[in-house]
MDTraj code that builds the backbone (N, CA, C; nanometers):
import mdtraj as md
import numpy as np

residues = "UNK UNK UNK UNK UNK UNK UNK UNK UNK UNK UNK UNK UNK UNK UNK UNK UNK UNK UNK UNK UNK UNK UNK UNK UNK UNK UNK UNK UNK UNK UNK UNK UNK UNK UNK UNK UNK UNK UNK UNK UNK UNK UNK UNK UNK UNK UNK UNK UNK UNK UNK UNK UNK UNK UNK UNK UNK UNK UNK UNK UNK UNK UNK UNK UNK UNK UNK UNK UNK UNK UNK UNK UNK UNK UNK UNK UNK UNK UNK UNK UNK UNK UNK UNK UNK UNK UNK UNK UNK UNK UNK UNK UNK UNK UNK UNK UNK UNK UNK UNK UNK UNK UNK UNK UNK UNK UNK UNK UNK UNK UNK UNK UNK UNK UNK UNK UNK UNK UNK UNK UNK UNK UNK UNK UNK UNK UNK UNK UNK UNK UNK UNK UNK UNK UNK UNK UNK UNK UNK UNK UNK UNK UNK UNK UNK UNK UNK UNK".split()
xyz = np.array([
    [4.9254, 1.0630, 6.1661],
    [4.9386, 1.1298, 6.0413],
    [5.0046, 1.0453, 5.9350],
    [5.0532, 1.0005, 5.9488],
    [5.1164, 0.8686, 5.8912],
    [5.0857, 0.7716, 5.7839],
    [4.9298, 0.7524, 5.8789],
    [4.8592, 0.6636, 5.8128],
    [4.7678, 0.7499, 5.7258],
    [4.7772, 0.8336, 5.7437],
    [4.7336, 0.9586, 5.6014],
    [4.7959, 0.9374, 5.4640],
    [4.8876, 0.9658, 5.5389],
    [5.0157, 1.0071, 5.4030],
    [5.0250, 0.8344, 5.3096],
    [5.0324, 0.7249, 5.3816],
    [5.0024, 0.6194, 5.3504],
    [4.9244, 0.5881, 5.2587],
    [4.8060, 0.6400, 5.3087],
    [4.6702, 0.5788, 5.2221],
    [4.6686, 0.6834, 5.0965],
    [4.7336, 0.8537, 5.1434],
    [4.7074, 0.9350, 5.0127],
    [4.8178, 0.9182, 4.8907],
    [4.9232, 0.8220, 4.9177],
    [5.0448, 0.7648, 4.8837],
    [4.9698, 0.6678, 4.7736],
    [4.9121, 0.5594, 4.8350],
    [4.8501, 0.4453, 4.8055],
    [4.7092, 0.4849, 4.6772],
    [4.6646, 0.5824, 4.7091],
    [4.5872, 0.6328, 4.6719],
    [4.5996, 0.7051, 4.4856],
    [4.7179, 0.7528, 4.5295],
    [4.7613, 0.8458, 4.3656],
    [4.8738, 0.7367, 4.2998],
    [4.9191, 0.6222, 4.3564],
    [4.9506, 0.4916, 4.2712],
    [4.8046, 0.4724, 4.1960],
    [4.7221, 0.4105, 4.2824],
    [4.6144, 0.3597, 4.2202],
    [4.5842, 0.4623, 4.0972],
    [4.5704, 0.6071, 4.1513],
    [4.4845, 0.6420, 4.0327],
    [4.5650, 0.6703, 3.9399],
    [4.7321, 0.6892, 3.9379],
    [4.7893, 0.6504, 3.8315],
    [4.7989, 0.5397, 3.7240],
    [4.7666, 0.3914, 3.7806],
    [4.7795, 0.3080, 3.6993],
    [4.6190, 0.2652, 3.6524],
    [4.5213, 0.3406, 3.7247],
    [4.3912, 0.3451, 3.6615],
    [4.3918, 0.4235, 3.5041],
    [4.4581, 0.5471, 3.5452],
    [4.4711, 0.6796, 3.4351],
    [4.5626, 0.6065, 3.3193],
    [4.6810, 0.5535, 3.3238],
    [4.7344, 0.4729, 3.1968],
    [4.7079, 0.3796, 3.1851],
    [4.6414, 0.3013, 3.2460],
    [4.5448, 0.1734, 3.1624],
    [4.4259, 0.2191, 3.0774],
    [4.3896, 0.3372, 3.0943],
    [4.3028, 0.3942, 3.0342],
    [4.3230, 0.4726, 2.8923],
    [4.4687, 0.4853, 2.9119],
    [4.5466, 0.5201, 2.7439],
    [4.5246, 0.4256, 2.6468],
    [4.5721, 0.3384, 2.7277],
    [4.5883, 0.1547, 2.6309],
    [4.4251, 0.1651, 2.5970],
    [4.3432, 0.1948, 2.6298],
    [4.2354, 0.0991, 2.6027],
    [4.1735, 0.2120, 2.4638],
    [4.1111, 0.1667, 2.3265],
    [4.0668, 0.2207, 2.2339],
    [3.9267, 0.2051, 2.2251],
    [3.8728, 0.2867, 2.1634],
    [3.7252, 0.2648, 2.1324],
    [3.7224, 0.2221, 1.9832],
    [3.5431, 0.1406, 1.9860],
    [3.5770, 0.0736, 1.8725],
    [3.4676, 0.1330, 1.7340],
    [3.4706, 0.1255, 1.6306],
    [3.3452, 0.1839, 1.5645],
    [3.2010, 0.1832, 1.5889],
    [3.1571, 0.2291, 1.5421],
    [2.9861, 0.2306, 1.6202],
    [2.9277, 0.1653, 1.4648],
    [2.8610, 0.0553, 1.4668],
    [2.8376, -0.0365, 1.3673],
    [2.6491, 0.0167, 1.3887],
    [2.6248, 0.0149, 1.2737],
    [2.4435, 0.0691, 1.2552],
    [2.4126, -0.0900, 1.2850],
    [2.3070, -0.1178, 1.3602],
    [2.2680, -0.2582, 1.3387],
    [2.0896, -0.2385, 1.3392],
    [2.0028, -0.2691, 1.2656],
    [1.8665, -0.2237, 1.2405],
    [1.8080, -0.3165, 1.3000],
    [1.6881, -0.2867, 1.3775],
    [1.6389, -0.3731, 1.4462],
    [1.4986, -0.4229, 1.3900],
    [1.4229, -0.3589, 1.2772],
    [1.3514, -0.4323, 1.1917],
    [1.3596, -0.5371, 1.0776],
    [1.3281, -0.6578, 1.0568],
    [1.3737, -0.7279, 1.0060],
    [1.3638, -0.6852, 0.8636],
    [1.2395, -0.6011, 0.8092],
    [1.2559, -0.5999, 0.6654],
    [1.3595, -0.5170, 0.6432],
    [1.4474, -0.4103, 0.7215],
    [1.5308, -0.3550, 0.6965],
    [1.6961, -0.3955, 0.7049],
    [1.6854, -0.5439, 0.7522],
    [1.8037, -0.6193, 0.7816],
    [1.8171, -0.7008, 0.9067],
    [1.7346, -0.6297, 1.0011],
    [1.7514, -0.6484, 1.1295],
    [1.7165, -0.8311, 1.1712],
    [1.6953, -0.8657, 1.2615],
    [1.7109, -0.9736, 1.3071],
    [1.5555, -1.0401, 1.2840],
    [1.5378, -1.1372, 1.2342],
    [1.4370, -1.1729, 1.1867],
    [1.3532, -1.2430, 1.3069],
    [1.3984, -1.2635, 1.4076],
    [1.3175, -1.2881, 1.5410],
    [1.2786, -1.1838, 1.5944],
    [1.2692, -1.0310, 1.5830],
    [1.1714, -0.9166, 1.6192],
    [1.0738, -0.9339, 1.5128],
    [1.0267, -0.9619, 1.4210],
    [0.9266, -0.9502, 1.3936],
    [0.7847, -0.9545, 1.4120],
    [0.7677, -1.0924, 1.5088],
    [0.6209, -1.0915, 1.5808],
    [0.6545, -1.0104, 1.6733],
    [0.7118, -0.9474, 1.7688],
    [0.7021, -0.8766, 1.8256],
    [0.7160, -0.6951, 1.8057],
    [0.7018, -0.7245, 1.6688],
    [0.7380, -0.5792, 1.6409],
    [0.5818, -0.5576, 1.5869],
    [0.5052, -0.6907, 1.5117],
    [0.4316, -0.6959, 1.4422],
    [0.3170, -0.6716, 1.5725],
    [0.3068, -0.7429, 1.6886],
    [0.2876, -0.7213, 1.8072],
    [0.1988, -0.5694, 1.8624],
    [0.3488, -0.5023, 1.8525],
    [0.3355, -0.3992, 1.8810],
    [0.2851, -0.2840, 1.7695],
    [0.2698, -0.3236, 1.6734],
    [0.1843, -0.2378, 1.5439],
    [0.0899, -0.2582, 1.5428],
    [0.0098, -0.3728, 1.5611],
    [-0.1148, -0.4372, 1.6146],
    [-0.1912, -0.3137, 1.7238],
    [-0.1197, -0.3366, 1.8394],
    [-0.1469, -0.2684, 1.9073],
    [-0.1543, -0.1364, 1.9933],
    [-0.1177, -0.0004, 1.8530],
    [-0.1163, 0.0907, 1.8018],
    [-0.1932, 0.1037, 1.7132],
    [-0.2525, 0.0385, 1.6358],
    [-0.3417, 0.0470, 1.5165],
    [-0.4583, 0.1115, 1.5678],
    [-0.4973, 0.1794, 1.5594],
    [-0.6315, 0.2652, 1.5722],
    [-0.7383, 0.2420, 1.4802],
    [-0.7092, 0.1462, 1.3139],
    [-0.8402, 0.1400, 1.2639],
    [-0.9087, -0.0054, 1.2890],
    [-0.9856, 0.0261, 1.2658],
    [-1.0786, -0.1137, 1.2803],
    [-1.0774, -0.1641, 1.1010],
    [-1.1501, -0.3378, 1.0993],
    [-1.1382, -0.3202, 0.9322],
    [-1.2468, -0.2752, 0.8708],
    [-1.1789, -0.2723, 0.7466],
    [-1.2464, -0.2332, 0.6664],
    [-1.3796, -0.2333, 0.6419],
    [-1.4688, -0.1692, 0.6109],
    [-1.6267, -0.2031, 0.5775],
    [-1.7064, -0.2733, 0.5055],
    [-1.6033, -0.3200, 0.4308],
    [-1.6795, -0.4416, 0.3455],
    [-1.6282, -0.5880, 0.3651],
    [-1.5235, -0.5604, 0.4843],
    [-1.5008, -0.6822, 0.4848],
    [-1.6081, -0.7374, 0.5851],
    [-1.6092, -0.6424, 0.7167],
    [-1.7595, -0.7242, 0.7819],
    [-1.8853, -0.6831, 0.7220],
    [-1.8920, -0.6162, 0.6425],
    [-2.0628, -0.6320, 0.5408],
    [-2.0557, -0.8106, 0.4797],
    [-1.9573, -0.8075, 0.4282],
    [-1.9338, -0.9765, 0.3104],
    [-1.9438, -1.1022, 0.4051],
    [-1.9162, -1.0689, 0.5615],
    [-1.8754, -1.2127, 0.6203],
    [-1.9997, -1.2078, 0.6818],
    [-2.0999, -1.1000, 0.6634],
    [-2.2440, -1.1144, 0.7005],
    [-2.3678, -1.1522, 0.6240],
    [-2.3509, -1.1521, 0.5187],
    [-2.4032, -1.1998, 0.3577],
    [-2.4365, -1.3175, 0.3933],
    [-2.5702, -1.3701, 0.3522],
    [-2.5705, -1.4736, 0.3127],
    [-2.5430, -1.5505, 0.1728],
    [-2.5364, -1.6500, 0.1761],
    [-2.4408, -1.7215, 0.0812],
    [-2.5371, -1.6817, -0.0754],
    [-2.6882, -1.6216, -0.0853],
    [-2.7456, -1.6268, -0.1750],
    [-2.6945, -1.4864, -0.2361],
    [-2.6884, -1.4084, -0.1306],
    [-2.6697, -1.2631, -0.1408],
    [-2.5276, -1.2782, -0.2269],
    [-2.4246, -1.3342, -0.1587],
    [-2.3023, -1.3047, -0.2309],
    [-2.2924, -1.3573, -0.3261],
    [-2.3568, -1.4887, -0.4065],
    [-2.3410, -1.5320, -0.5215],
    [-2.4604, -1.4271, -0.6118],
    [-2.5272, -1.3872, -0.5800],
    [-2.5501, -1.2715, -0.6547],
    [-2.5310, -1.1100, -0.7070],
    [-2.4270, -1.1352, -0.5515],
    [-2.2987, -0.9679, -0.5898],
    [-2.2096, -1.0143, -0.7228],
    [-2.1937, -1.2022, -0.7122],
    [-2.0704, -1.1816, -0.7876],
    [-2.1213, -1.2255, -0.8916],
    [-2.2572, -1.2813, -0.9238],
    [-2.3555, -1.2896, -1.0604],
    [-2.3439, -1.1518, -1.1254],
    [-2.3924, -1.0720, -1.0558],
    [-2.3685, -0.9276, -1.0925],
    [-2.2278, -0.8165, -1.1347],
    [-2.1477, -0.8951, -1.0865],
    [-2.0153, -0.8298, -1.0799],
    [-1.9353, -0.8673, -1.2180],
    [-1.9999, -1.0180, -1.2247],
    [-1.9401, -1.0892, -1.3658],
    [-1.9959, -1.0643, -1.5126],
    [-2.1457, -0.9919, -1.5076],
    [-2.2756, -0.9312, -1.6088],
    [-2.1599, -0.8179, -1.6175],
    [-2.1524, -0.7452, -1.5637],
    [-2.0907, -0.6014, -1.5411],
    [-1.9828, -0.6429, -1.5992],
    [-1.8390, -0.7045, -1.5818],
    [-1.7027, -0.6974, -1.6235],
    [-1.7782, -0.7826, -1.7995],
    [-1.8399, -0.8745, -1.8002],
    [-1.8674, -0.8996, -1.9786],
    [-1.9257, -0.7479, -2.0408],
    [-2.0108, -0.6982, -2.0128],
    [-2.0775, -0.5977, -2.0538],
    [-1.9578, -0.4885, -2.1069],
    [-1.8609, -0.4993, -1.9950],
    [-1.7158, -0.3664, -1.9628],
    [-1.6688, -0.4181, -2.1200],
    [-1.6450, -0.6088, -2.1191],
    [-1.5417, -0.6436, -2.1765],
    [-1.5830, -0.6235, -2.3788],
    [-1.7169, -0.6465, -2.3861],
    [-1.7988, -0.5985, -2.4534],
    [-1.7924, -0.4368, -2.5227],
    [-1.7735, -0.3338, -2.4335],
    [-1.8130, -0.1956, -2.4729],
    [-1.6500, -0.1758, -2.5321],
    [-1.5554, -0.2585, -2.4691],
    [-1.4107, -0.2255, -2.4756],
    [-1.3660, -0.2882, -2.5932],
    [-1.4361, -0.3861, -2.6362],
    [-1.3776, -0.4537, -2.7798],
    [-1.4450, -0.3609, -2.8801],
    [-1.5581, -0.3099, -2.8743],
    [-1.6604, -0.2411, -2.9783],
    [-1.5454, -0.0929, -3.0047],
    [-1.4571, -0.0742, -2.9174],
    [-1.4148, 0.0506, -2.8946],
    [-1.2775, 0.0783, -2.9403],
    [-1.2274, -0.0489, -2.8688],
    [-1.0596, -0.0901, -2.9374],
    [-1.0315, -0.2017, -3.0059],
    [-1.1299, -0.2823, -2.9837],
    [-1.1031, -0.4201, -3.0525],
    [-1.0531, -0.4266, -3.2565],
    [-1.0209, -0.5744, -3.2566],
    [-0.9917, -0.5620, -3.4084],
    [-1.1426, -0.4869, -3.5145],
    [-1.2377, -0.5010, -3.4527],
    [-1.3555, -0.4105, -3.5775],
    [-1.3328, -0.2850, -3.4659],
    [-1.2500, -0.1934, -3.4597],
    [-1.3203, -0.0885, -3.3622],
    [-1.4650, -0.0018, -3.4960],
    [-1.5416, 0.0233, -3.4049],
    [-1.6422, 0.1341, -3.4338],
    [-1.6250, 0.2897, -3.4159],
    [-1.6640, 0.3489, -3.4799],
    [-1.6309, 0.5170, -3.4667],
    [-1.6876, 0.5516, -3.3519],
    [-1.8417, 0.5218, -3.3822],
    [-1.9371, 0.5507, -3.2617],
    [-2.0248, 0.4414, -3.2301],
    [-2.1277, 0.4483, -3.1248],
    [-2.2049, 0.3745, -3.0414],
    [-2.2542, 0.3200, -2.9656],
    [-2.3628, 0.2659, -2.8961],
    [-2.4610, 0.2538, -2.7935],
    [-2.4468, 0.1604, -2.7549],
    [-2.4801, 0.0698, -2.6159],
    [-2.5396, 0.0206, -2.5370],
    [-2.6104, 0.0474, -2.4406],
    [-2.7099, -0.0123, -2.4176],
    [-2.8442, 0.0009, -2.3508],
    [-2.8289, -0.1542, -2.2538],
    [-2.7978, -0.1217, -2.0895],
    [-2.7806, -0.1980, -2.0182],
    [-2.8778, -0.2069, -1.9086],
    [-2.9673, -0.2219, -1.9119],
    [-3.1203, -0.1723, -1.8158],
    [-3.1089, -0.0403, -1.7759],
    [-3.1377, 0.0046, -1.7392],
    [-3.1301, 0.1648, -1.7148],
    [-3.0135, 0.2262, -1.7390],
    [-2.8859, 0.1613, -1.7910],
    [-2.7507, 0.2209, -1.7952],
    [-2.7082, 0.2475, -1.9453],
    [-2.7262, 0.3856, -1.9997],
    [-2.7344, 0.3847, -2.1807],
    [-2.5483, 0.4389, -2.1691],
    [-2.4664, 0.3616, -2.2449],
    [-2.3280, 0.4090, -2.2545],
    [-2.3360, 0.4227, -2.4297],
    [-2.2895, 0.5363, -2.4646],
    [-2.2373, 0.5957, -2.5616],
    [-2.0988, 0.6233, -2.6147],
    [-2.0600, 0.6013, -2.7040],
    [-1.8954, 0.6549, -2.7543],
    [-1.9174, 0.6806, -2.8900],
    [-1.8424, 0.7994, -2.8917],
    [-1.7868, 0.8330, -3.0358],
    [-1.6297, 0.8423, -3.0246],
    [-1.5617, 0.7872, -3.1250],
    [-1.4359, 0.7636, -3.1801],
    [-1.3871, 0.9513, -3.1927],
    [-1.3096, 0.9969, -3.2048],
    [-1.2230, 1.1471, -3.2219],
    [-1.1269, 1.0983, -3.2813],
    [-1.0498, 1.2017, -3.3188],
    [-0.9256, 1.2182, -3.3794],
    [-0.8288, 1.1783, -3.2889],
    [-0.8227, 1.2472, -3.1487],
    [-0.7262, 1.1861, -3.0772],
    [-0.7576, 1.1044, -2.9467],
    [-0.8816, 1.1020, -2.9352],
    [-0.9553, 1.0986, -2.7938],
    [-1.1112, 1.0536, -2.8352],
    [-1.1486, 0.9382, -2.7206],
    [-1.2741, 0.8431, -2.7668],
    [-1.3688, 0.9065, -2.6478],
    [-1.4698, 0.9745, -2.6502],
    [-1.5381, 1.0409, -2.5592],
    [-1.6586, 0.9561, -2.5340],
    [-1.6494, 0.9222, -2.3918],
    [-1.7530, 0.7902, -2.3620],
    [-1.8692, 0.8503, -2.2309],
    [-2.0062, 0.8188, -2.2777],
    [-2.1069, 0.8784, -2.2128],
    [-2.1750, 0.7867, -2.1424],
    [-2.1709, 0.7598, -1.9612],
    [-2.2920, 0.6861, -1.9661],
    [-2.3997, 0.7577, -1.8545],
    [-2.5271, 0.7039, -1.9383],
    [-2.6317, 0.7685, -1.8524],
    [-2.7143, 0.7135, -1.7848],
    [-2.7089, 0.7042, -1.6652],
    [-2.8183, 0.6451, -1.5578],
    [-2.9543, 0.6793, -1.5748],
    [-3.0637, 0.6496, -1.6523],
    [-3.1938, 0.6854, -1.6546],
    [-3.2038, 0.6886, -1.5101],
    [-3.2417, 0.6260, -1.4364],
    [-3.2878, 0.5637, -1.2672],
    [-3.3117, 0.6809, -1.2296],
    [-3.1409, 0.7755, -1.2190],
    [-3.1350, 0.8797, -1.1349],
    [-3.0724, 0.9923, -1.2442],
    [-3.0914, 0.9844, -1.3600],
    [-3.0133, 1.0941, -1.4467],
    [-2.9265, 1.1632, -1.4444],
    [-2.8266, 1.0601, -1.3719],
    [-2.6743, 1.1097, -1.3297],
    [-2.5812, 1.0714, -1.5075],
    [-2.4944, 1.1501, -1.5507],
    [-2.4234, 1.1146, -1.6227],
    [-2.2491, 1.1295, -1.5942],
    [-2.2114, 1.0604, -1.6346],
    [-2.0235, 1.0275, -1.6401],
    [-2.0038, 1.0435, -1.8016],
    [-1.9027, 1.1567, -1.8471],
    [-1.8272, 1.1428, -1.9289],
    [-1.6603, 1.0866, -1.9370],
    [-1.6265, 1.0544, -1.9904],
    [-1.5312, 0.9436, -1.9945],
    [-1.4399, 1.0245, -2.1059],
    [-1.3439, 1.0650, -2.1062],
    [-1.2290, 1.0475, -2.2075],
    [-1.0905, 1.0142, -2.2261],
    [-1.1193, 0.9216, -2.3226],
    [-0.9929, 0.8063, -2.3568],
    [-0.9027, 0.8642, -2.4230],
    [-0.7620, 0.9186, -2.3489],
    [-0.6853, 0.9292, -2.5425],
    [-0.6998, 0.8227, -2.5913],
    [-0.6256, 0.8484, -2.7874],
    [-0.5906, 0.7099, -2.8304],
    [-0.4486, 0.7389, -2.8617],
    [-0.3890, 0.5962, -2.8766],
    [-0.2678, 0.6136, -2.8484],
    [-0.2335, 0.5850, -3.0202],
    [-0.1537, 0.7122, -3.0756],
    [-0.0879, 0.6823, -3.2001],
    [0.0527, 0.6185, -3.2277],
    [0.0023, 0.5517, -3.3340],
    [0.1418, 0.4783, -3.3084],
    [0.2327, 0.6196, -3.4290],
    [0.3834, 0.5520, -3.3768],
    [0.4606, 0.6097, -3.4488],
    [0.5053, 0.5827, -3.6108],
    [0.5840, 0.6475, -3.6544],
    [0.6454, 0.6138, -3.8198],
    [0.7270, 0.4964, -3.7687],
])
top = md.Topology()
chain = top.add_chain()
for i, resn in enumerate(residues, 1):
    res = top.add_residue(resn, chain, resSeq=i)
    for name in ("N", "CA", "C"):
        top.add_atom(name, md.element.get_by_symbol(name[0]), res)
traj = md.Trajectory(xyz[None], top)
């Protein structure tokens, strides 16, 4: 019995000087640390964060990007023959409209594409009409007054 009392002796030392070493010891603040880099975080997660967004992504790309990388080279210099007719034509209807001569009203006739404007009091109301398919778009512009 002895060797009872011994070890249960031995026993509630220990867990006494376990229990006040455990006073002494403090806890310390809990510091936010972000683990994405654009948010601060450590700039070596990024491919692996980038990684893992990758491979969650559910869309495929876009549709015109594999229509364009299938083009041949004649095809696309004639999207952008066409694309560049179109932005002069734009740049054209937009000077007639705001430019230093603006016009009240008037036409262009762009192969099947007839665009119209008349000037308003506060607002430039712009018409264009697709002969092809006799779809029309009305368009209205405020204008912007200046002040006193």
């Amino acid at each position: 019995m002895r060797t009872r009392v011994a070890l249960g002796v031995v026993g509630c030392i220990a867990s006494a000087l376990c229990l006040g070493g455990a006073k002494s010891a403090r806890a310390a603040p809990l510091v936010y640390q972000p683990v994405n880099p654009s948010f601060g975080g450590n700039p070596g997660n990024s491919g692996h964060l980038l990684s893992l967004a990758n491979a969650q992504n559910g869309y495929g790309p876009p549709p015109t990007a594999t229509a364009s990388a299938s083009q041949t080279q004649a095809a696309q210099f004639l999207q952008q023959l066409q694309s560049r007719f179109l932005s002069a034509l734009a740049t054209n209807v937009t000077d007639a409209i705001f430019g230093d001569n603006a016009q009240n009203h008037g036409k262009v006739v762009f192969g099947s594409q007839t665009i119209t404007f008349n000037r308003g009091l506060d607002a430039v109301a712009i018409d264009i009409l697709d002969a092809s398919t006799g779809q029309n778009t009305t368009i209205s512009v405020p204008l912007l007054l200046a002040g006193p």
